[in-house]
Every structure is written in C-alpha cells, then in structure tokens.
C-alpha positions in Angstrom: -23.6 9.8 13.8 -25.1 6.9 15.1 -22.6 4.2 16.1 -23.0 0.9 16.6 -20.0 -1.6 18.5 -20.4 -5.0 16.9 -18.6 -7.9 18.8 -18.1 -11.2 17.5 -18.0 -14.1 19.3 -17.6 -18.0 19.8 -16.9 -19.8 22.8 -14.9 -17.0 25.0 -16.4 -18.3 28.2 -16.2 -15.3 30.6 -14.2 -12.9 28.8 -16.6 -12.1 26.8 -18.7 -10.5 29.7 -15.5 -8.4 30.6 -15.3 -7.1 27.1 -18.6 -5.9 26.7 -18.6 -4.0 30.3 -14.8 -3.0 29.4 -16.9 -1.1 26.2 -19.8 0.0 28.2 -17.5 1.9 30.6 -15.5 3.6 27.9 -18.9 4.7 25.5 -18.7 7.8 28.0 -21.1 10.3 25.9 -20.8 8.8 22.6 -24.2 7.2 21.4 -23.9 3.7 20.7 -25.1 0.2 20.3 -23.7 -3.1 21.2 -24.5 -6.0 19.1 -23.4 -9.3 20.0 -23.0 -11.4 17.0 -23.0 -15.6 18.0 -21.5 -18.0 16.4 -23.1 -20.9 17.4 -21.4 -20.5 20.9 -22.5 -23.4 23.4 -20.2 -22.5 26.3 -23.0 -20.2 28.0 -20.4 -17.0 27.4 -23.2 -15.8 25.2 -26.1 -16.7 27.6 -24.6 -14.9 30.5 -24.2 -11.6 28.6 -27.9 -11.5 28.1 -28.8 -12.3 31.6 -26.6 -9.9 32.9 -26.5 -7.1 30.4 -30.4 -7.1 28.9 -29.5 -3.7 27.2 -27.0 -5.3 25.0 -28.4 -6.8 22.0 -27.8 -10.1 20.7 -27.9 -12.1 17.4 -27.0 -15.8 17.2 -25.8 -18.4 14.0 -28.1 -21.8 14.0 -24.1 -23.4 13.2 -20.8 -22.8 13.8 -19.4 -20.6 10.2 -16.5 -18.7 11.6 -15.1 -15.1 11.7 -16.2 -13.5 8.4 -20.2 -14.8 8.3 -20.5 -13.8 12.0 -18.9 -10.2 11.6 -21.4 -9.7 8.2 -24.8 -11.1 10.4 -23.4 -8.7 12.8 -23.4 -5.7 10.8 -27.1 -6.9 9.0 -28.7 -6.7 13.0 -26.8 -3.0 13.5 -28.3 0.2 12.9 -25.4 2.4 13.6 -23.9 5.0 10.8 -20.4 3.4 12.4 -19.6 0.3 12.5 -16.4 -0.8 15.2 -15.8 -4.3 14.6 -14.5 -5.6 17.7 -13.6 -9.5 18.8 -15.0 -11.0 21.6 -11.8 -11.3 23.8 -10.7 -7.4 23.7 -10.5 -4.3 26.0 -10.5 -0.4 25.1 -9.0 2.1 26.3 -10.4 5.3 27.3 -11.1 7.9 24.5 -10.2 5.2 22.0 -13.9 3.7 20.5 -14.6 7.5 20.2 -11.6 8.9 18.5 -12.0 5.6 15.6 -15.6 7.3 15.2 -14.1 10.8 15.1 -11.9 9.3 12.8 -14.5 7.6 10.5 -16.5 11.0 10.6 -13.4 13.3 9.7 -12.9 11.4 6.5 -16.8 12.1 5.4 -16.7 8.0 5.7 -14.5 7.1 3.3 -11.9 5.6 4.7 -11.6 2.5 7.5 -9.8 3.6 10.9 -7.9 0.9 13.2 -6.3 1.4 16.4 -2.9 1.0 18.4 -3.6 -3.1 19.3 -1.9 -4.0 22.6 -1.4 -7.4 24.0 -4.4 -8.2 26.5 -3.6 -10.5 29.2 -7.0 -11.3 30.1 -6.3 -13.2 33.4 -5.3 -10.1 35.1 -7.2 -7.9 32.8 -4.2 -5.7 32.0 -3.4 -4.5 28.3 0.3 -4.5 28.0 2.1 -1.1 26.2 5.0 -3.1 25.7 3.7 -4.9 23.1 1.7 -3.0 20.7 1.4 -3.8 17.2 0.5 -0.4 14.9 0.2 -1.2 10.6 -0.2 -4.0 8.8 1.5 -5.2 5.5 0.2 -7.7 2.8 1.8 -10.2 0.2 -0.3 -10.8 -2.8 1.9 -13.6 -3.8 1.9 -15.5 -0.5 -1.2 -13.6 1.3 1.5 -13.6 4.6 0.8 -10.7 6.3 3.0 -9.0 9.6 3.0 -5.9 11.4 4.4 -2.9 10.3 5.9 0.3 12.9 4.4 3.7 12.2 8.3 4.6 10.9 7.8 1.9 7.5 4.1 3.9 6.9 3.2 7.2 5.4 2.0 10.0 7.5 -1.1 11.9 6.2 -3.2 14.8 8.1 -6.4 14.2 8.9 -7.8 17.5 10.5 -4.9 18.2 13.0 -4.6 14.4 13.4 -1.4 12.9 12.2 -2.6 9.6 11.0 -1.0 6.8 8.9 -1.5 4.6 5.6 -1.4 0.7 6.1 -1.3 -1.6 3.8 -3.8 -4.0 5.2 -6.3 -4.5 8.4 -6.5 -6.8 11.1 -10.4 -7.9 11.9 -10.1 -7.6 16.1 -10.7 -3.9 15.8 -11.7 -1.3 13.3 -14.0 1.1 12.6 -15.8 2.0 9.3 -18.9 4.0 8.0 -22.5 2.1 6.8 -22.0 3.4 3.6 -18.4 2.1 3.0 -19.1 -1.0 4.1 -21.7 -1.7 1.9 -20.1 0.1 -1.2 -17.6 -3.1 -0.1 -19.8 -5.5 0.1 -19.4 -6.1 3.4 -17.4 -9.3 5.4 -17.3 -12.3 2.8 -20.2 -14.4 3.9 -19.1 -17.6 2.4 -15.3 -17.7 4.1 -15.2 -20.4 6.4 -13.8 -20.2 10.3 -10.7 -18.2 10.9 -8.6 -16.8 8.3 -8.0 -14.1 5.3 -11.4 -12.3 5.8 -9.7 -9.2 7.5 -6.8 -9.0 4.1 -9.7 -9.4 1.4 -11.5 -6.3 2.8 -8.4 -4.3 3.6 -7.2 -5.4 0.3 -11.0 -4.3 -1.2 -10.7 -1.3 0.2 -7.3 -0.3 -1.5 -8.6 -1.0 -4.8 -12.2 0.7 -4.7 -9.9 3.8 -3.8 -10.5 4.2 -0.7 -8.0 4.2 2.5 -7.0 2.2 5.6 -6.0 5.1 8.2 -4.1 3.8 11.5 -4.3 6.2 14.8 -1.8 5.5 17.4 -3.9 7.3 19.7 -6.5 5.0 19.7 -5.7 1.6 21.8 -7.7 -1.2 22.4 -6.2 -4.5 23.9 -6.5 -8.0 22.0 -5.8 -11.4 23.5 -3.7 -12.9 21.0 -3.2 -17.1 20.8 -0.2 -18.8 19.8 -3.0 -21.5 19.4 -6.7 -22.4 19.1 -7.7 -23.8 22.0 -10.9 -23.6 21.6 -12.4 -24.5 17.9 -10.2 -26.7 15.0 -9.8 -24.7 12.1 -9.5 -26.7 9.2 -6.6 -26.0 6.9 -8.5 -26.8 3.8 -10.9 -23.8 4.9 -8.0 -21.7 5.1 -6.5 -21.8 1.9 -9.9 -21.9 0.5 -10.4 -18.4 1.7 -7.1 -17.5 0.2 -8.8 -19.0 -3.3 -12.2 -16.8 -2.6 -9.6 -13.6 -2.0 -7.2 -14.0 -5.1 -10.0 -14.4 -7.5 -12.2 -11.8 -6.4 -9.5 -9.2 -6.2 -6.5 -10.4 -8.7 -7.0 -9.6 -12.8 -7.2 -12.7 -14.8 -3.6 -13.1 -15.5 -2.4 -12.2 -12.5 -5.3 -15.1 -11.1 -3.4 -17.6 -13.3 0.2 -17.0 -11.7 -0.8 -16.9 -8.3 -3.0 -20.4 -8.9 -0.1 -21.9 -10.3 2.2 -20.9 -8.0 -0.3 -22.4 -4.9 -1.2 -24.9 -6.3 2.5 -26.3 -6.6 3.1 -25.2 -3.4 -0.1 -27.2 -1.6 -0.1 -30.3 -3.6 1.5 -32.6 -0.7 -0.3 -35.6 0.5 -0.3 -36.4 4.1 -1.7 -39.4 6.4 -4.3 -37.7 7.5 -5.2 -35.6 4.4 -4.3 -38.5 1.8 -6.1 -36.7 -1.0 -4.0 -33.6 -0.7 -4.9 -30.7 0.9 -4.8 -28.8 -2.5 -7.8 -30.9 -3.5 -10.1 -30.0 -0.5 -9.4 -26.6 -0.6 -10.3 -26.8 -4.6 -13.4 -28.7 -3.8 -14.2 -26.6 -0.9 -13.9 -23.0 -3.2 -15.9 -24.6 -5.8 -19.1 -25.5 -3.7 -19.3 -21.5 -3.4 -18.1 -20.6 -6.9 -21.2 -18.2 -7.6 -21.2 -16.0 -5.1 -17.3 -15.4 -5.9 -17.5 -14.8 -9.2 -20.5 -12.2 -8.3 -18.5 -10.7 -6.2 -15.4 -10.4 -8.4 -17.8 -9.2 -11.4 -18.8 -6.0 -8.8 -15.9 -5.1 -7.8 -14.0 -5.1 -11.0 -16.5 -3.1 -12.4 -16.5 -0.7 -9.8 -13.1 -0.2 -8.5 -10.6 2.5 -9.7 -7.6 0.6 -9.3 -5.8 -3.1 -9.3 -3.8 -5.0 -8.0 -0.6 -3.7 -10.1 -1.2 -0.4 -8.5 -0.9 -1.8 -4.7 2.2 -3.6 -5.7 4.0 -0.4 -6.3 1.8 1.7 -3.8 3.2 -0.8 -1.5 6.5 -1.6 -2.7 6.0 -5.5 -3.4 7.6 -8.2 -5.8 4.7 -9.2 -7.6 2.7 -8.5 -9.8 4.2 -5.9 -11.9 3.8 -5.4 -15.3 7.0 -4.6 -17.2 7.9 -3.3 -20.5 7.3 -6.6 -22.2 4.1 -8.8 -21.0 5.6 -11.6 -19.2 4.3 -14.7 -20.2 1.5 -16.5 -18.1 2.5 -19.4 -16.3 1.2 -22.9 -18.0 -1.4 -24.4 -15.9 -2.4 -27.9 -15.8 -5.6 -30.2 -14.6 -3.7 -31.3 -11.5 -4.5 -28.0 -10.2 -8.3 -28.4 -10.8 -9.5 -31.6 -8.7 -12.8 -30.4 -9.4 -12.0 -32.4 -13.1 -14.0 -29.0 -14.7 -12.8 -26.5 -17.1 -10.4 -24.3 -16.3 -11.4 -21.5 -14.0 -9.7 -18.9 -16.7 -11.9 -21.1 -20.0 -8.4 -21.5 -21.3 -6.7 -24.4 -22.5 -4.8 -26.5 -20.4 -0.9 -26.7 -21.3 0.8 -29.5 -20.5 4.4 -27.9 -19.2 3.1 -29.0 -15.5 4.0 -32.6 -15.0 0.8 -34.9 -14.4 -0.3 -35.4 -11.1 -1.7 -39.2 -10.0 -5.3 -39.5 -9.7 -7.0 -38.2 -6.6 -9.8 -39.3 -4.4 -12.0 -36.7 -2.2 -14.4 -37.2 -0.4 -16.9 -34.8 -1.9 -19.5 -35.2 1.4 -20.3 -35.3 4.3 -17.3 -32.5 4.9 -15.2 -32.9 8.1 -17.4 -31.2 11.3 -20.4 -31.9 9.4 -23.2 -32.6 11.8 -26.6 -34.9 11.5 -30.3 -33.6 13.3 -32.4 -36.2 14.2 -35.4 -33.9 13.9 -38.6 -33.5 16.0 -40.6 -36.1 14.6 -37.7 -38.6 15.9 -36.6 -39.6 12.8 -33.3 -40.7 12.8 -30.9 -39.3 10.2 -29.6 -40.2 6.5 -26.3 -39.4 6.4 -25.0 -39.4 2.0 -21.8 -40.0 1.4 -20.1 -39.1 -2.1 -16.7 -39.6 -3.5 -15.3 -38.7 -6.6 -12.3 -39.1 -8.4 -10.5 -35.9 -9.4 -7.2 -35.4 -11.5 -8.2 -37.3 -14.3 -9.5 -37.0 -17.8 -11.9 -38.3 -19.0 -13.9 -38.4 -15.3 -13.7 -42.1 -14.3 -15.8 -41.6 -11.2 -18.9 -43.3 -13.0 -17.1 -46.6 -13.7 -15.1 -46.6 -10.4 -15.7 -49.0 -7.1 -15.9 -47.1 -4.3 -15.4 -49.2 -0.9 -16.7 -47.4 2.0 -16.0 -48.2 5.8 -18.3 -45.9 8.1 -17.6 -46.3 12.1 -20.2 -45.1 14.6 -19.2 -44.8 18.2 -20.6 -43.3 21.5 -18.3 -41.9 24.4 -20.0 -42.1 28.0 -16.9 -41.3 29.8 -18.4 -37.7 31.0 -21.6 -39.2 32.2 -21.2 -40.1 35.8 -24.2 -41.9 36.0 -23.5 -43.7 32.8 -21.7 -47.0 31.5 -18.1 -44.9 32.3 -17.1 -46.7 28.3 -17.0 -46.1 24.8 -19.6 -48.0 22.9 -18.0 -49.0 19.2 -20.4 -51.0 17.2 -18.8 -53.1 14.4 -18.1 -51.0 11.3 -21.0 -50.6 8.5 -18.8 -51.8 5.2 -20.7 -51.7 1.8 -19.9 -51.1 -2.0 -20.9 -49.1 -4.3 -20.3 -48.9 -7.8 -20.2 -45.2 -9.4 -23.0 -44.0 -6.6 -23.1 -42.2 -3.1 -23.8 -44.1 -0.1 -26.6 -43.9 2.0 -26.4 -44.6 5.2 -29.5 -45.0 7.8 -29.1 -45.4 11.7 -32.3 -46.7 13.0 -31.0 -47.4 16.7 -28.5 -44.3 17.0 -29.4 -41.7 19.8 -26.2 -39.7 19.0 -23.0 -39.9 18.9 -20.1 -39.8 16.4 -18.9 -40.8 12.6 -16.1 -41.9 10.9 -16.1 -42.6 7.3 -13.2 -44.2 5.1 -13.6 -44.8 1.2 -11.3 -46.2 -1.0 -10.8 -46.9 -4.9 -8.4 -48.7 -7.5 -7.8 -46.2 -10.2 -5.5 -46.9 -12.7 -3.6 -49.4 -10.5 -3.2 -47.1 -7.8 -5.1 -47.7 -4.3 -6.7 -44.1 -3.3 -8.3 -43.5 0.1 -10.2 -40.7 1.7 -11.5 -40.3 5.0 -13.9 -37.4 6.8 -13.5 -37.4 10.4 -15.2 -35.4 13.3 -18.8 -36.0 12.4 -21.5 -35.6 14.8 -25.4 -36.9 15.7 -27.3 -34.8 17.7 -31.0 -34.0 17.9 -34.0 -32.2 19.2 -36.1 -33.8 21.5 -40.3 -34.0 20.4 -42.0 -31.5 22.9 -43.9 -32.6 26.2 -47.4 -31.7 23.9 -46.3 -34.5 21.0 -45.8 -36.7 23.4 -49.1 -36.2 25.2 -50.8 -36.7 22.1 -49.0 -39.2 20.3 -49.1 -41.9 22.8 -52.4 -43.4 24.6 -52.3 -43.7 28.2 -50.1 -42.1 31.4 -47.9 -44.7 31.9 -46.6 -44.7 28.4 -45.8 -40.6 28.3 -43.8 -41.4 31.5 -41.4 -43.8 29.9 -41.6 -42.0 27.2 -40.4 -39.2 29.0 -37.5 -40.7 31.0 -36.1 -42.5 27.9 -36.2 -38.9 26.2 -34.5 -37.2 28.9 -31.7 -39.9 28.7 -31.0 -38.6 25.4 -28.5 -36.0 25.4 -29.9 -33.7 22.9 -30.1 -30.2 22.5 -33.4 -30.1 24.5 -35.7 -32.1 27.1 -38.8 -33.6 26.3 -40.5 -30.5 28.1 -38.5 -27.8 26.5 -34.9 -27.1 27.8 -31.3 -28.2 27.9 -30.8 -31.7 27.5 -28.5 -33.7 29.8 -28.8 -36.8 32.3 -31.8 -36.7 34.4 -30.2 -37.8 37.2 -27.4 -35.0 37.5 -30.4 -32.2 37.8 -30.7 -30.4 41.2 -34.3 -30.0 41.2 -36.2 -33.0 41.6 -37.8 -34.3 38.8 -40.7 -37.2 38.5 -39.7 -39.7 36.4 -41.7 -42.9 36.4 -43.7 -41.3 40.0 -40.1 -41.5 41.6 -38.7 -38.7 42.9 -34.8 -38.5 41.4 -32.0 -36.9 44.2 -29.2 -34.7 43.4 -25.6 -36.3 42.4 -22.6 -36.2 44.8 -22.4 -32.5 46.4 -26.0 -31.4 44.8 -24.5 -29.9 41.5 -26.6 -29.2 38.3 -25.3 -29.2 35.0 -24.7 -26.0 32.7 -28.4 -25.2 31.1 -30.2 -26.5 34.5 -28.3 -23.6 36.9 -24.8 -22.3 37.1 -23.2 -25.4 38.8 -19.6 -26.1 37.5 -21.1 -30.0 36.0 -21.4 -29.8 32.4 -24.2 -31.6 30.5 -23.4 -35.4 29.5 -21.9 -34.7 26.0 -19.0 -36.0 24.7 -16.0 -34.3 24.3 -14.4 -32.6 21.4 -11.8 -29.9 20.9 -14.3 -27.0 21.4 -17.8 -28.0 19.3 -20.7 -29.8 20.5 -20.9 -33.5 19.4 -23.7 -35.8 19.6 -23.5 -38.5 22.7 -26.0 -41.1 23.1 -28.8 -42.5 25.7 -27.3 -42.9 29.3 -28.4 -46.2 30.9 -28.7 -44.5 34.5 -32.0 -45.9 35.8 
C-alpha cells in the first residue's frame, strides 16, 4: 500500500525541519509521502521546510483553525492508502512508521494503530524511554482522558503480533487506512484550535465497530507542553468541541444528562469572561450547528453500537441503562444562551433554578482579524450583541452601549516612534442594532470592544479582546496605473512600504523599509542597512523580525512607521 505521512503544523520554528528529516531517515524502503499540512504558520518553520526539503509536499490554511481542520486538509492533499498522522514537534524511531503500516495492513484496514509515545526532549533531540505513555482511556461523562499501561488493556493477536485494545487515541501519532478514515468521516473540520478532536474519532471509531489497536513496538517521540507557548487556545473553543463530540456520538437521552450536567458545571462568570464561559461555548457550537447534526445523523445511522456498549466495554460509570429507565434530567433555558428551542425539541422544565440574564457578544469573536483589501479600502468591522437567558428575547428593545478602543504598538520598530499610539475610544449607542464601525485613517493595528446593557435592572457587560487590522498591500502594477506622474508612484511607494502588511507594494513581505539589507530607492535615495546590517525575516535569514506588534504567538496588525 501506498502510504502517505501527514504532519501538522503551526508555528514550531525549527523543529519542524528536524521532524520531517527525523521521518525521512526512518522511511528506509517503505513507499511514502510527506505532506505538510499549515496552519497559517507565520514563523517561517513552514517556509524553511520547502526551501530545504523541495520533495516534501506542502499544503497551507489562509487562517489560523487549529488541530482537527489542519489534520482533515491534510489528509484531502494525500494520496496514500495509509494515512500516519503525525504532529509537527515529533521523532520516530527506527522500524516504527513501518510496523503502524504493517499494522494497518494486517487488519485488512479496519482498525487505527498508535504507537509506544515517548517524551521528546527536542533541545538535545533525544526521545526519553523512561517516560513512555502506551493506551489511552476516556470519560464520557467528563470527556477527561489519561494514559493507561499495557497491564489495565486487553491483549489480542494480530498475526504473531501481540497487540492491545485502548479505549481512546491521542492525535500526535497514529496510523489508519483511506478507507476507514473516510467511512469516519474524517478529522472534525469545524473543531476549533486544540482540543477533543483525537477522543471524537477514537470514540467514532469504537462505535462504527471498528478497533483502536496499540503496538508497543512501535515508538515515536512527542514533545509534550505543560503549556502553550506559542498560540492562546480559547477555553470557550474547548468546551465547544466537547459540545460538537457529545452530540454527534451520545443518544438523545444520554445528550440530555451530559448537557445538564456541563452546563451546571461551566456556568461561572469571571472578570474576563463576564458573560459566562458556558454561554460562548453555547454560542460558539451553535454558529456550526449543521454540519453537527449531519454528522450525528450518519453516524447514528451507520454505526453498530452506542455509547451504552463502550461504558461496559470499558468499564465506566455512565451511561448505563438499568432495569428501570432512569429518569432524564430536567433541563432548563439557562443552559441554552442561544434563547432557541431546546436542542432535544422538548419542553423546558423548570426544576433548574433561573439563571440572570446574559450578554454575549455574538461578533466580532475574540482573535478575529480585519483585511484591508487590495483596493486599499479600509475595513468595516460589525459588532453584535445579544441578550441570551431570557424569554421572551428582549435583545430588540434593549440599549446596547458599546466602547471600541483602537491602538497601535511601535515598540518593535527600531526606526519607529518607540510608543504606543491610543487614540480616544469610539463610544456610540445603539438601540436593538449591530454596530458598524469604519476606520478611515487606520493602517493596522489592534481592537478592543466593550458593550454593555441594563436588563431587567441588572448592568451586563461583554467584551472581545485580541482583535487585529492587517492588510495586503495594492501591487507595484496598480500603483503605476492608478496614479499620474513618477513622483507620485514614489511616495506612493515609500508610504506603502511603511505599512506593515502582509506584502510590499512590489510583491513580498512587508516590514520597515529601512531595516532591509539591500538597498532600496525610495524617493531617488538610496536607504542603508540598520545597526550591524541585519534584514528582517521574509527579506533573508537575519535574526530581525519584521515590525509587527507582538502577541502571544499570532500575527497582529501594526501600523505605518514614521521612519523617514
């Protein structure tokens, strides 16, 4: 069989060159692809592979979507028979990509193979045997999920391989046929960043009767973070997936218990999540309620067993279904923010006590970020809020106060102001209506937005924070033809390349004209190299990094330096 390695990635900087050549040294004879799937990286990890290794292929995301959405456009650009999912920051062992395949093949494809995972310390490059992590066990009332030792698995036989039944998978590394994949449905496309996207397809897998095998034999080393130091993930995003994996997978009644028993267990307000995380997470699930409920539709018609089965396959707490039906728990519209029906169509008992009113911001969603397109228009950003937890909806009626804060950060410029430029706050009302907001002047740079309400008495507020202005510069050839005369295009030119965009005027990565190495003429002067003749990334391979602002691992817009 054909088999094709498909490595995810975001931001690994140059580990990610290490573990594709860790994979190219270990293919030995088998026949293989590699497929590196992009998430929108902008670190230049992704870059660098292709310069260096043109035989690997590469596939990139226009935005930053996370794990599960990378993984699927992954698999869509492979042509392999196999698929091994592997992440970005990992190392294999000899023998072990082609014993997963063997694996995969000796089970005529129908069941997913994983590996021995060791701890990878990628500074020295060493994957340690003294922590290894073999099974993996699953939850269904909590979705937690922990490691499991081969003694707490069963054995099966495999050929003469001794192999072992687990519970669940962990995404870094497996390895599974075309045709299973796809009989799954592949990676959930519309899970956000990091999190539950490798326990929905183990847990898929399971219930369309089919297997999760685990071969100690096989070892590949993971780096594994006791934090994300490199990308935010959102928490609402996280139990969202959660939401996405219990209704796809759980029967309607079992749906019903686990949503009540979330939903009590989320519905905590905070300072900087004032409109309780619960509600987010609600709001976030139902933007992508379709494709869910297609999803769940398939694989309830398809699969051969359910979620009571895995419980006592599995040995677990819950579900189970005794002698007598145990009643369903009552559910309330606290638990819906969304202020629709019920996901279940069924009434709405009253046992819950009421929640108070709640007030989300419905968009723009944190991380959200603004183009300023080709033509230089400068962007509309909408903003919507509604008012959730209440019947009837008194959204219509309600007057919505909104606060939106634009600022610019120069500190990384060295040739710029070295300040953060904070024009005064854009306040306006509305009554019942989004917001729109226009930025004539703006270059790039950052949002804030604050909206608050008085509903029934009660003073509501709701904030989206990390948003971002960036923008594609017009081309050399629409400057040329829009303007009339030479000495026009030049200034035109200069005062393009001050933006810090995702491209020059004439093509290219965007940053400060004056850190470039090479001179440029800008206004028939010639420009000189910055202290010690370093370039920024995108101009060469200087250690400088282009004049953007910075943000806990995503691009952000910046605005015009006023080098001259």
């Amino acid at each position: 069989m054909h088999t094709s390695l498909v490595i995810s990635a975001y931001n690994e900087g140059p580990v990610l060159l290490r573990t594709v050549r860790a994979c190219i040294q270990v293919l030995e004879d088998l026949y293989a692809e590699i497929v590196v799937a992009d998430d929108a990286s902008d670190d230049g990890s992704v870059a660098e592979v292709e310069r260096s290794l043109p035989v690997v292929r590469t596939v990139h995301s226009a935005r930053r979507r996370g794990a599960s959405p990378t993984k699927a456009m992954g698999a869509d650009a492979a042509r392999g028979d196999v698929l091994v999912f592997l992440d970005g920051h990992t190392k294999p062992e000899p023998g072990s990509l082609r014993r997963l395949v063997e694996d995969v093949e000796r089970t005529d494809g129908q069941a997913v193979a994983t590996p021995r995972l060791l701890n990878l310390d990628v500074e020295r490059w060493i994957n340690d045997p003294l922590q290894a992590g073999h099974g993996y066990r699953l939850d269904l009332g909590t979705l937690d999920c922990g490691w499991l030792d081969l003694p707490d698995m069963t054995a099966v036989s495999v050929g003469r391989r001794r192999l072992y039944e687990s519970p669940s998978l962990i995404g870094c590394a497996f390895a599974i046929s075309r045709q299973l994949y796809e009989k799954l449905w592949g990676m959930d496309r519309d899970m956000l960043f990091w999190g539950v996207e490798d326990l929905d397809f183990g847990l898929k897998c399971w219930l369309m009767g089919h297997r999760i095998l685990h071969d100690p034999e096989a070892t590949i080393g993971h780096r594994f973070r006791e934090s994300f130091d490199n990308y935010d993930v959102p928490p609402e995003h996280f139990l969202a997936n959660q939401l996405r994996m219990a209704r796809k997978n759980y029967t309607e009644g079992t749906w019903r218990q686990w949503l009540e028993a979330t939903a009590q267990r989320q519905l905590q307000v905070s300072e900087d999540v004032p409109e309780s995380l619960w509600a987010r997470a609600w709001l976030t699930f139902d933007r992508a309620r379709a494709s869910v409920e297609q999803e769940r539709a398939y694989l309830h018609g398809s699969r051969t067993r359910d979620e009571f089965w895995y419980a006592r396959r599995f040995s677990l707490g819950w579900p189970y279904v005794s002698e007598f039906p145990a009643p369903a728990l009552p559910l309330d519209l606290s638990i819906t923010p969304s202020g629709g029906p019920h996901p279940s169509g069924g009434p709405h008992p009253t046992s819950v006590p009421p929640q108070p009113p709640v007030l989300v911001l419905v968009r723009p969603t944190a991380g959200q970020t603004f183009a300023i397109t080709g033509d230089a228009q400068m962007p509309t950003v909408v903003a919507e809020a509604r008012v959730t937890g209440v019947t009837p909806d008194p959204t219509p009626a309600t007057d919505f106060h909104w606060t939106v804060q634009f600022s610019f950060d120069a500190s990384t410029c060295r040739h710029g102001p070295h300040r953060t430029i904070n024009p005064p706050p854009v306040t306006q009302t509305t009554h019942g209506t989004p917001l729109t907001i226009a930025f004539p002047l703006v270059r790039g740079g950052s949002l804030a937005i604050q909206v608050q309400a008085t509903v029934g008495g009660r003073l509501l507020t709701a904030r989206s924070q990390h948003l971002s202005i960036v923008g594609t510069n017009p081309p050399a050839a629409t400057l040329h033809a829009a303007l009339p005369h030479d000495v026009l295009r030049r200034i035109a030119r200069h005062e393009s390349g001050c933006r810090q965009f995702d491209a020059g005027a004439d093509g290219g990565t965007s940053g400060c004209p004056l850190c470039q190495r090479r001179h440029q003429r800008l206004d028939g002067r010639r420009v000189r190299p910055g202290p010690g003749g370093r370039r920024p990334a995108g101009v060469g391979d200087g250690p400088l990094p282009p004049c953007r602002r910075p943000g806990a691992g995503r691009r952000t817009g910046a605005g015009r330096c006023s080098a001259r």
